[in-house]
C-alpha positions in Angstrom: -70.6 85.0 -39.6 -74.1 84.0 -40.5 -74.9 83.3 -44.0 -78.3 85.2 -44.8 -80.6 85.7 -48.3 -81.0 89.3 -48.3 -84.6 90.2 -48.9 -85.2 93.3 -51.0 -86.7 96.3 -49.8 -89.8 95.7 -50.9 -90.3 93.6 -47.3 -90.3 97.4 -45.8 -93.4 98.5 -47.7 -92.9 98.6 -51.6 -94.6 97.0 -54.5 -91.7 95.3 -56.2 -90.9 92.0 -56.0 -89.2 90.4 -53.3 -86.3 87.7 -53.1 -87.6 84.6 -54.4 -85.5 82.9 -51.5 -88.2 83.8 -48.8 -91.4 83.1 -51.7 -89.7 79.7 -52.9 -89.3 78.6 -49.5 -92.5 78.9 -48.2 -93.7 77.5 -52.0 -91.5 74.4 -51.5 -91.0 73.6 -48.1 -93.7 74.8 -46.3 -96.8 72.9 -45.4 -99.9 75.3 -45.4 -103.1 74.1 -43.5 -106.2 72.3 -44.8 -109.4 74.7 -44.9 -111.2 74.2 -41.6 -113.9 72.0 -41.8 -115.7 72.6 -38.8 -113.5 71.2 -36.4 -111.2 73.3 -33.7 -108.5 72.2 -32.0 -108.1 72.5 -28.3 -106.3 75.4 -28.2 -108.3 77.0 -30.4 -111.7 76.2 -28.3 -110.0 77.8 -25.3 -108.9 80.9 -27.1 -112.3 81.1 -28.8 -114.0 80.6 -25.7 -112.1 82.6 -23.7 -113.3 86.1 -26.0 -115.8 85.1 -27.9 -118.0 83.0 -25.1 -119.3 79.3 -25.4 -121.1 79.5 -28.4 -118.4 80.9 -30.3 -119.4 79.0 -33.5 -122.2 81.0 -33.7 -120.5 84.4 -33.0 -117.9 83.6 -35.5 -120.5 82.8 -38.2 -122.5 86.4 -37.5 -118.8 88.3 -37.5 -118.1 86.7 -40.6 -114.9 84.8 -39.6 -116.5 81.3 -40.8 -115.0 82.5 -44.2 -111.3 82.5 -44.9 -109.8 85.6 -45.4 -108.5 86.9 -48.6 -104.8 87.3 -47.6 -101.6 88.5 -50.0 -98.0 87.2 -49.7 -95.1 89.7 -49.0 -94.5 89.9 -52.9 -98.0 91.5 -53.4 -99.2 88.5 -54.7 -102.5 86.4 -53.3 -101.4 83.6 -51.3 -101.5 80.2 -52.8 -104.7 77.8 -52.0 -103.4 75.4 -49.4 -102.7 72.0 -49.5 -103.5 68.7 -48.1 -100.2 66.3 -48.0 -99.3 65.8 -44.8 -95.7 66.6 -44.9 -93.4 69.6 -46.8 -92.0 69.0 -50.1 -88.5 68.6 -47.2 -90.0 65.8 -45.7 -90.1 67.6 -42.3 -92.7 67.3 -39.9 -95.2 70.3 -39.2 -94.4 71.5 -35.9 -98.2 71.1 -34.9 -97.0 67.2 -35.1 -94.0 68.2 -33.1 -94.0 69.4 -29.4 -93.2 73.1 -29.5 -91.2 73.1 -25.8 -88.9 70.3 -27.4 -88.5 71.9 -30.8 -87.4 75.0 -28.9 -85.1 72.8 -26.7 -83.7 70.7 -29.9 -82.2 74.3 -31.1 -79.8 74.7 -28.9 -78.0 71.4 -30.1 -78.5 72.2 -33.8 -75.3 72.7 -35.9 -77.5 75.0 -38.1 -80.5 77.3 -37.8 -82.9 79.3 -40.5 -84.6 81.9 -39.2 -86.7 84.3 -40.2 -85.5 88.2 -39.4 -87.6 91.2 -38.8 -87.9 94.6 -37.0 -90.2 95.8 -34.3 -90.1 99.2 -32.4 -86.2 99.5 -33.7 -85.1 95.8 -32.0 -83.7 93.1 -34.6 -85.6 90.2 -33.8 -85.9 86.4 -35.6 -88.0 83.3 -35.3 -87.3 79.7 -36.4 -88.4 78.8 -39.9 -89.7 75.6 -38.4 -92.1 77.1 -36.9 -93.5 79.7 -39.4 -96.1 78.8 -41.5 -96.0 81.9 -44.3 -95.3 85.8 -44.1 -98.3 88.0 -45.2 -99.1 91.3 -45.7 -101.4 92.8 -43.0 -105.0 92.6 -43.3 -108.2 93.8 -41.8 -109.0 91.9 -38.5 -111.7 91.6 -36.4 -111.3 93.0 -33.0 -112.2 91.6 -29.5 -113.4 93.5 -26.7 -112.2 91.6 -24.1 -108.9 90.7 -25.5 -105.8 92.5 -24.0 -104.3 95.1 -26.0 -101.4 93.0 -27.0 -104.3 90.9 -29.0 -105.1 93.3 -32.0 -107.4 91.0 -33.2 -108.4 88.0 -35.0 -109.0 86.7 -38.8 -109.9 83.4 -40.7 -106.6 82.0 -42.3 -107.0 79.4 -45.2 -109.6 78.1 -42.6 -108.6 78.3 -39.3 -109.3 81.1 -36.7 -105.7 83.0 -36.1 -105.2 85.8 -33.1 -102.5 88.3 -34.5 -99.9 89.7 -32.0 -98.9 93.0 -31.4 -95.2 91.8 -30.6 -94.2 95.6 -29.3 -97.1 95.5 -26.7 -96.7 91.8 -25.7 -93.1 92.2 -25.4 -92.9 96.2 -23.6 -90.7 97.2 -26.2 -90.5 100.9 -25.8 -88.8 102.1 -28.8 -90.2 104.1 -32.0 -92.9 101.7 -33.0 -93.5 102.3 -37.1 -96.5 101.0 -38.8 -97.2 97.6 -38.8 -96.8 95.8 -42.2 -96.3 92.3 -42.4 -97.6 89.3 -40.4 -95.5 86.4 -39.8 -97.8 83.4 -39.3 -96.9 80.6 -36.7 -98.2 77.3 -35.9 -97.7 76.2 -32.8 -99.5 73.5 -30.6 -102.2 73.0 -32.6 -103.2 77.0 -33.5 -102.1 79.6 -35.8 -100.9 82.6 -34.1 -99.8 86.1 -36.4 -97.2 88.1 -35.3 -97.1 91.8 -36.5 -94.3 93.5 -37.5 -92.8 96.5 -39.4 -90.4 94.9 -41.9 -89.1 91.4 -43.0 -85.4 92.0 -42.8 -83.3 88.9 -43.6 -83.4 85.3 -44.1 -80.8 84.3 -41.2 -78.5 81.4 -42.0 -76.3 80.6 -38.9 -73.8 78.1 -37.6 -75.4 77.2 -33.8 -71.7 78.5 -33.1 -73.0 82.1 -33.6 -75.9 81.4 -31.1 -75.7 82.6 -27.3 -78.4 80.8 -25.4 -79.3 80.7 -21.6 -79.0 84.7 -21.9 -81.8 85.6 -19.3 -79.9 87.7 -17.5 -78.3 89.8 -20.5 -81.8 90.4 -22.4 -83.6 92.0 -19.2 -87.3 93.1 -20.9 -89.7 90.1 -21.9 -86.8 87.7 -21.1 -89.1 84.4 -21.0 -89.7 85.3 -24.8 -86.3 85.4 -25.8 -84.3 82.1 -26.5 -80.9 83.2 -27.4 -79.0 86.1 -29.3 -77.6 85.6 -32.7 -74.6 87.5 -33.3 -74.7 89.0 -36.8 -71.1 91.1 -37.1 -71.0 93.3 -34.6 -74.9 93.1 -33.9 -77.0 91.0 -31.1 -80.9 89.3 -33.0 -82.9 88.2 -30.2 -84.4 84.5 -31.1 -88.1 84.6 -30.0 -89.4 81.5 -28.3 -92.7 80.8 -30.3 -94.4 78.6 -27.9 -93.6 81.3 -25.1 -95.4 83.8 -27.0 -98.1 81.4 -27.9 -98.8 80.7 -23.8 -99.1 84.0 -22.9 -101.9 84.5 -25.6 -103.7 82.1 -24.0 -102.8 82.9 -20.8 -103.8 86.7 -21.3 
């Protein structure tokens, strides 16, 4: 069975403190981005473009996202100012430096995965740690007209320009969708993308033994989203694929 660090309830709404596994990791291990200094990457200039037109600078500096966001960890706590060295306090890579199609690929071979576990519209679902950057409390956001209704919206984070996910909408989940709490922040080629979800659940720690991948067939509903199933007891976590989720943003 996987090995997990239970995170307490607090992660489904409350004010007291959380699990310093999931705050210490992030604290330790987690590289958070530089403030933006002007510059986009190329995902980011085709998202931007794409909703907010070709002077997008401009429209960004009258809606007020040229400012960073104040933004609060899952503990209640503000975030921490972001830092500069170029690699976690782990010594591994940010996966903006890694390709996102091969990370995903690499997992399959791994002999152990973290991942991060949460709940949307009653489904247990998980990401790789790799590829989250921190988990935040939901925030304001600014909305865009033209944006499909998966794409709630956008806000500055730490700097850089983030579109946040409404994973029950994206993904046609059809269950009881509850309110939407927590945002788990990922990097992926380049851009932050947000994830919103009810509640942080569990921190997974599994043997790649307990992992089912190539399970297209099985998952049925947003299947090109869904690496593999983690079996947890006598329960199924479907593994989002980041950088699938992250192509159909920009592909929206």
């Amino acid at each position: 069975m996987p090995g997990r660090w239970r995170i307490r309830p607090s992660c489904r709404g409350g004010r007291g403190p959380v699990s310093p596994s999931l705050e210490q990791y992030f604290e330790q291990s987690v590289l958070l981005p530089e403030q933006g200094g002007g510059t986009f990457s190329e995902a980011e200039r085709a998202f931007l473009s794409r909703y907010m037109g070709d002077d997008f600078e401009a429209a960004l500096a009258r809606s007020g996202l040229s400012r960073p966001a104040a933004v609060v960890t899952v503990s209640g706590e503000p975030a921490p100012d972001p830092v500069s060295d170029p690699t976690p306090a782990d010594g591994r890579p940010s996966a903006d430096v890694e390709d996102a199609a091969a990370l995903e690929a690499a997992l399959a071979e791994a002999r152990e995965l973290k991942l991060v576990g949460f709940t949307v519209a009653g489904q247990e679902l998980a990401v790789p740690i790799a590829q989250v950057q921190e988990v935040l409390r939901a925030m304001p956001l600014t909305r865009l007209p033209a944006a499909p209704a998966h794409i709630v919206g956008v806000t500055n984070l730490r700097g850089r320009v983030a579109p946040m996910v409404d994973l029950a909408r994206i993904m046609d989940l059809c269950g009881n969708c509850a309110e939407q709490r927590f945002v788990i922040v990922c990097r992926c080629r380049g851009m932050l993308v947000g994830l919103l979800v009810e509640a942080i659940s569990t921190m997974h720690q599994a043997s790649g033994d307990d992992v089912e991948w190539g399970i297209e067939a099985r998952v049925g509903v947003a299947s090109d989203m869904v690496l593999g199933l983690l079996k947890v007891g006598e329960r199924l976590v479907k593994i989002l694929s980041v950088d699938s989720l992250f192509q159909k943003v920009l592909k929206s």
